[in-house]
ROFI-87502 format. One record per residue: z, y, x of N, C-alpha, C, O, CB in turn. Coordinates in steps of 0.001 Angstrom, whole numbers, plus 500000, padded with zeros to 6 digits. Glycine has a CB too. Layout:
ZYXZYXZYXZYXZYX...
***
This chain:
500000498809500840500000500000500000500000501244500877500394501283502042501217500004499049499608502047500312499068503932501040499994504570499910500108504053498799496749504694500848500697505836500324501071506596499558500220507601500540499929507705501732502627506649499187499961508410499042498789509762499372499526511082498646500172511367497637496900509462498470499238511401499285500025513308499341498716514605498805497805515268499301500541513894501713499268514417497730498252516048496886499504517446496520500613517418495988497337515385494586498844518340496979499487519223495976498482520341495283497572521073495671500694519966496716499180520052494006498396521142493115499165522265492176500190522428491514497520520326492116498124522827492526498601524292491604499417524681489967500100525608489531497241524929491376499057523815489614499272523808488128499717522285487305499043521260487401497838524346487540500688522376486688501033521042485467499922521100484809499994519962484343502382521176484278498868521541484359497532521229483835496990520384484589496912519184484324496670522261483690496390521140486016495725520370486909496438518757487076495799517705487117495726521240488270498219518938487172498933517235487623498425516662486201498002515522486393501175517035487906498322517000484964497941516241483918496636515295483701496583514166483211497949517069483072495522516179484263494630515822484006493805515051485398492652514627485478494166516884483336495003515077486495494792514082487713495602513062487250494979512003487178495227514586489251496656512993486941497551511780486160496472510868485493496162509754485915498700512422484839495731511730483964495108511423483289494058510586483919493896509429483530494880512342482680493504510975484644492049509929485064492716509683486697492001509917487672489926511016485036493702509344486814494399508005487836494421506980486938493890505910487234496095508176488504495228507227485350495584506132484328493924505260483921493855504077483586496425507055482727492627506282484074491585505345483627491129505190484819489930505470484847490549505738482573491652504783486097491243504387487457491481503346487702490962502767488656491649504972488400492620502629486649493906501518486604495188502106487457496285501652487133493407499895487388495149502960488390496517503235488895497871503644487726498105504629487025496255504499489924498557502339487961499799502422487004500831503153487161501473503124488210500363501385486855501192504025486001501997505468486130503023505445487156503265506411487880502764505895484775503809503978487222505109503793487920504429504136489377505398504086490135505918502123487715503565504377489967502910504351490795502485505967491466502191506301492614501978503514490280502603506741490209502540508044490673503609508828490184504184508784489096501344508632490359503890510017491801505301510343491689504594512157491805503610512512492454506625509499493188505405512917491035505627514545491051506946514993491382507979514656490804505352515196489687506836515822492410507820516875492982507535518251492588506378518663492669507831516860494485508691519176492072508573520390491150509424520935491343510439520340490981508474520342489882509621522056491861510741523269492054511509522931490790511029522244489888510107525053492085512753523464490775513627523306489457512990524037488577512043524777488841515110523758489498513450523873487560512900524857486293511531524757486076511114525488485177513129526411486508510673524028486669509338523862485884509249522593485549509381521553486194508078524233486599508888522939483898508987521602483204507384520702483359506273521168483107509425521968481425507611519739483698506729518532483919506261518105482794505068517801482795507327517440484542506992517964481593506305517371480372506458515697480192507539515238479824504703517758480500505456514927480439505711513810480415504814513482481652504301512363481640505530513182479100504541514323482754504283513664483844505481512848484803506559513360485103503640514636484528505173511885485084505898510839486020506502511626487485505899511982488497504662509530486461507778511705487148508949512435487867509483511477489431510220510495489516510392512525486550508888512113490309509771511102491382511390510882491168512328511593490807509659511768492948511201509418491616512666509530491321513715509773492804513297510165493893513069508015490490515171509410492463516353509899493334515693509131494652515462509909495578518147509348492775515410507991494855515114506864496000513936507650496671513955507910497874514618505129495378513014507981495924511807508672496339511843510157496870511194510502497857510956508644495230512539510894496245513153512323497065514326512082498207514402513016499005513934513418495851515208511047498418515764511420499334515850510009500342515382508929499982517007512112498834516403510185501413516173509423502575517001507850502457517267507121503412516712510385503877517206507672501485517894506501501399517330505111502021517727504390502937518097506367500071516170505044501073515543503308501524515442503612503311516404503144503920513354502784500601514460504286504122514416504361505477515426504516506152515515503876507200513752505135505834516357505301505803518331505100506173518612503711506228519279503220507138519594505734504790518103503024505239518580501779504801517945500947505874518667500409506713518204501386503281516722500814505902516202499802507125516722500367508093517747499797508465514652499585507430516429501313508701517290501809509987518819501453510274519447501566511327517301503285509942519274500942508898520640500654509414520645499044509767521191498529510742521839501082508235519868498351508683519871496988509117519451496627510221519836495621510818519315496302508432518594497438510612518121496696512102518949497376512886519061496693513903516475496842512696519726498537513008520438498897514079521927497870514466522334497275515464520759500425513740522648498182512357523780496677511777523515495745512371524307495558513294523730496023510279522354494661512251522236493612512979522099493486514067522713492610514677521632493101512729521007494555514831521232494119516082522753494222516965523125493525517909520238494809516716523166494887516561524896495310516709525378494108516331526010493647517282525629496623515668525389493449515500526113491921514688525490491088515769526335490275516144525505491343512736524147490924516551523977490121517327524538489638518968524713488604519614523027490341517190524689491274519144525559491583519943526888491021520335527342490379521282525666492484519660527326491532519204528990491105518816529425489532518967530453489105519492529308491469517098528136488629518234528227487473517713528333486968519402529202486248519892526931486968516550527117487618520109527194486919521411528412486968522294528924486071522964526182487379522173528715488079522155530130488059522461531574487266522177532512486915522893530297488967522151531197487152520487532432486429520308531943484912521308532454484565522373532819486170518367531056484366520713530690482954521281530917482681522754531501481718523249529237482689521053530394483622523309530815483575525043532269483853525306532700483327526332529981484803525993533048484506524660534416485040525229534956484839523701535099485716522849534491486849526051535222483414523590535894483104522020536981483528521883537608483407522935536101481757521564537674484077520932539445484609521051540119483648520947539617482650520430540120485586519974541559483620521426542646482973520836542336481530521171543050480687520628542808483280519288540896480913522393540783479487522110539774478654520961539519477482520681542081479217521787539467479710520598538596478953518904537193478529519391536710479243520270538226480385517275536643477736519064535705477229519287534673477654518492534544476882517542535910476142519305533508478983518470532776479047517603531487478880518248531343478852519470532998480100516881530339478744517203529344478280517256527921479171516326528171480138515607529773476954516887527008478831516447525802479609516170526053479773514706525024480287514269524344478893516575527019479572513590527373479969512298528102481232512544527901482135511732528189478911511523528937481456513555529600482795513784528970483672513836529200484796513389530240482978514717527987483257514445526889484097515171526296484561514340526684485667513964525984483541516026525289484055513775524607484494511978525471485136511603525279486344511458524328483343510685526531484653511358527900485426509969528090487015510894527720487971510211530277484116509862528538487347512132528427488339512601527223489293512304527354490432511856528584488040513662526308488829512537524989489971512382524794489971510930524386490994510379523378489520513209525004489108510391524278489558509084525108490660508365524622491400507509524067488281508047526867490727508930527824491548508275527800492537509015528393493452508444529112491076508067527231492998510499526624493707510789525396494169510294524923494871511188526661493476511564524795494147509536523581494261509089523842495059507806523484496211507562522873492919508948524609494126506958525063494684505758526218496046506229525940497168505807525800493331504807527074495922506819527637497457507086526717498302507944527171499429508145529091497448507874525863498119508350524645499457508820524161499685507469524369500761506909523098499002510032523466498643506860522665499377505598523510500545504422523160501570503837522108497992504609524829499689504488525606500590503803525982501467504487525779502565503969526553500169503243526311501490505153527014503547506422525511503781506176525440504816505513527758503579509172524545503398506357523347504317507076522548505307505102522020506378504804521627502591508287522891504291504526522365504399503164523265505778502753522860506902502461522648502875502132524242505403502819525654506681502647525123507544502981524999508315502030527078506717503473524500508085504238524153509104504879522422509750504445521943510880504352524392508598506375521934508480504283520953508816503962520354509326502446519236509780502201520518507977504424521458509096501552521457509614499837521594511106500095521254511646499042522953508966498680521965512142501090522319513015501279521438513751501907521533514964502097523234512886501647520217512771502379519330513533502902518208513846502369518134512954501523519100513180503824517065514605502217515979515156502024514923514233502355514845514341503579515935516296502658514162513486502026513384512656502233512336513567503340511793514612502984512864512067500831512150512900504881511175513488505835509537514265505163508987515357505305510845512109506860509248513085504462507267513510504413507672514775502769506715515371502275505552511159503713509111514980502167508831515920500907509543517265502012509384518441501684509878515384498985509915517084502636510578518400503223509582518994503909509895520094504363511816518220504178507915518438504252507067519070504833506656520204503738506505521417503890506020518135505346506562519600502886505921520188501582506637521355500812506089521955499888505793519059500577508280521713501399509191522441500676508767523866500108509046524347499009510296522564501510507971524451501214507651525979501172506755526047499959507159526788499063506876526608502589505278525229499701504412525089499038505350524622497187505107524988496037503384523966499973506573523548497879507089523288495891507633524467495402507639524793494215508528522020495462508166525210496481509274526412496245508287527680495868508803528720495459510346526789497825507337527607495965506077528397495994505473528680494620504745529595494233505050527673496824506297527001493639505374526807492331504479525557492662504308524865491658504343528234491980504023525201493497502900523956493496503266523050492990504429523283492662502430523407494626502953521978492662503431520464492479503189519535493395501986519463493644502925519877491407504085518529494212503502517398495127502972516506493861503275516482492668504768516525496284502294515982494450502140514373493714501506513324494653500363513389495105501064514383492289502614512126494935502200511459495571502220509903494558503017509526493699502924511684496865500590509076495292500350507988494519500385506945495405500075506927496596499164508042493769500691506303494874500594504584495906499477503739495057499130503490493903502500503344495879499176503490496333497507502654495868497140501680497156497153501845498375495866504057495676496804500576496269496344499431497337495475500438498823494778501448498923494934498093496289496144499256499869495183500359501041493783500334501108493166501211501712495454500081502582493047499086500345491433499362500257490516500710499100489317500973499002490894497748499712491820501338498347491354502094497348492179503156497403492634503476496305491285501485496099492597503951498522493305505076499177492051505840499337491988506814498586494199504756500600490980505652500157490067506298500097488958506796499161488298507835499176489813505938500720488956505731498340488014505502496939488431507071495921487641507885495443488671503623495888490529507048495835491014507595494983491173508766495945491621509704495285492092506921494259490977509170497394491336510385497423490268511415497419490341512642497486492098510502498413488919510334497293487805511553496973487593511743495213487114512697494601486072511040497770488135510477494712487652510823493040488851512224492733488682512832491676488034509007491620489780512593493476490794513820493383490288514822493855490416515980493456492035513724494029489574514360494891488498515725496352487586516418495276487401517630495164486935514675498054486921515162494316485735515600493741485609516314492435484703517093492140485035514601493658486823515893491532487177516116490682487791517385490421487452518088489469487641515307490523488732517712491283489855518679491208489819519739492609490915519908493142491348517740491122488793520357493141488723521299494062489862521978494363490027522487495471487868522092493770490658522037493496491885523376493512493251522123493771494324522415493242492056524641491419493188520996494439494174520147494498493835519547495896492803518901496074494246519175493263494733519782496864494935520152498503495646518667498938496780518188498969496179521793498870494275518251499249494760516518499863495598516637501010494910516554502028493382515445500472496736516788501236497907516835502385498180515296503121499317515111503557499476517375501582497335514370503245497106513190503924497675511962503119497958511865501925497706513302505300497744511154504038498507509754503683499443509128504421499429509083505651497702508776503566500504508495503507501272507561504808501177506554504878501169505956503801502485507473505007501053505773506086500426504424506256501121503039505363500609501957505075500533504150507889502036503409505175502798501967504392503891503208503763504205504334504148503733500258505757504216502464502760505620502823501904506326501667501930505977500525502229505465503280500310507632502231501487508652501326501383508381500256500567507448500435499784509743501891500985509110498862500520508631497895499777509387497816498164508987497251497145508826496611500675510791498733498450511373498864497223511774499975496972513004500024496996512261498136497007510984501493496592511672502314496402511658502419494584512343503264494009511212503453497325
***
């Protein structure tokens, strides 16, 4: 999957790009709008909390930092066992993975608080009045859909793509 980055001028213009994404097959859950406060969207598809702020990438960043830290640890306990105990490659797993799980959670904590990286490029332009709207679309039809927007909608400012999105936001 591609998430693709538009911003446009007007809740008309996001309507009627919404509108013919929906007869493109791109499914609504699929396209997200960012909007200064106070301008009402209507029934265009609202990014949600996961999607504005830094959580899910907090989140991997913690598991792989958690675990590799839990792997660490594990090696440690196993080589320099405490108290005499005899542990074995189950410690080891059980260490990292609870390393893993307390990174995702500290890192997630921190990261609900943050500003999602690729919408904070865009801040000046939402604060401005524009609308983001970003769509996720298979990666063979990223290109297909960012000219039927190029071609369609002149007054709607293709601001690129990001190579993969998260797998669960």
């Amino acid at each position: 999957m591609r998430r693709l980055y538009f911003l446009i001028p007007s809740v008309e213009s996001a309507h009627q790009i919404v509108n013919e994404l929906l007869l493109a097959r791109i499914h609504s859950e699929d396209i997200h709008v960012v909007a200064r406060e106070g301008i009402e969207l209507g029934d265009l598809p609202e990014a949600s909390f996961t999607q504005k702020s830094d959580l899910v990438p907090a989140m991997e960043r913690g598991v792989a930092l958690g675990g590799a830290t839990g792997v660490l640890a594990g090696l440690v306990a196993v080589t320099f066992p405490p108290a005499g105990l005899v542990l074995g490659g189950g410690a080891m797993l059980g260490i990292a993975l609870m390393g893993a799980g307390v990174g995702a959670w500290v890192s997630g904590m921190i990261g609900i608080n943050v500003e999602n990286r690729q919408i904070h490029e865009f801040e000046k332009a939402i604060a401005n009045g524009e609308l983001l709207m970003m769509i996720d679309v298979p990666k063979a039809r990223a290109e297909d859909i960012t000219e039927m927007v190029r071609k369609h909608h002149p007054e709607a400012e293709v601001e690129g793509t990001e190579p993969t999105i998260p797998a669960f936001p």
